[in-house]
N, C-alpha and C positions, 0 to 999 in steps of 0.2 A: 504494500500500500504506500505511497507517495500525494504529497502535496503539488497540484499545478495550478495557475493563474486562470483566468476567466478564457482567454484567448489560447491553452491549450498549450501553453509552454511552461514546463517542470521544474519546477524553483525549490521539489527538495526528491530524492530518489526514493522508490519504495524499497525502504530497507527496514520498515518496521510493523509490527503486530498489529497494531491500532492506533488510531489517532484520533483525538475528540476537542474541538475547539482550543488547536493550537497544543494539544499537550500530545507527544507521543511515548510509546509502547515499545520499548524494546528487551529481549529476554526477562518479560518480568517486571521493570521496573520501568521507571516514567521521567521523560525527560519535556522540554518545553521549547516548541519554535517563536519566532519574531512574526508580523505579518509578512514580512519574506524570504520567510523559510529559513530564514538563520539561525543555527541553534544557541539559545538563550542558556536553559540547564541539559547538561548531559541526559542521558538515560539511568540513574541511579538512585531515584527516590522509589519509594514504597508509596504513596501519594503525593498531590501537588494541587495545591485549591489557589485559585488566583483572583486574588479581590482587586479594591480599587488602587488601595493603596500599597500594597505589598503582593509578596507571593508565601503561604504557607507552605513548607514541605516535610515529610516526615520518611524519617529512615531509621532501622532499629527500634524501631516503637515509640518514638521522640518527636517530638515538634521543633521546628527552626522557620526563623520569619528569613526571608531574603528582600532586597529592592526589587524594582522593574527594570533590572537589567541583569538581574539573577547574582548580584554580591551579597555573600552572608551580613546579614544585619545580626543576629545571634546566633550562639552554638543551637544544634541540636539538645533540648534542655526540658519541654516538656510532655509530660504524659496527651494533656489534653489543652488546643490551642482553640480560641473563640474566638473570631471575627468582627462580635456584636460592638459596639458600645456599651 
């Protein structure tokens, strides 16, 4: 499975399991595209929730906030992370 543009040209190769609203799937674990196709995070989260302001990811059973350019903002440090206000 792979990402291409409106007009039929391939801006990332299908080299992965799944992909869902920019997050992809690879052996397992979940990595994160740009809107062109650039990879943001590797493939090595256990999940990845992407809010406004931040990106949530968890690996090892742990939460970690990143920016929106995928630089760790904190260690991987908790059980259970909440987006709410």
């Amino acid at each position: 499975m792979g990402v291409y543009i409106r007009f039929g040209q391939w801006i990332h190769p299908c080299n992965y399991e799944e992909i869902s609203n920019f997050k992809v799937k690879q052996g397992g674990l979940w990595g994160l595209l740009d809107y062109d196709g650039r990879q943001i995070l590797p493939c090595r989260w256990r999940e990845i929730w992407v809010d406004k302001s931040c990106i949530r990811v968890k690996k090892g059973g742990l939460w970690a906030l990143l920016d929106k350019e995928g630089n760790m903002l904190t260690p991987c440090q908790w059980e259970y992370l909440d987006s709410r206000k």
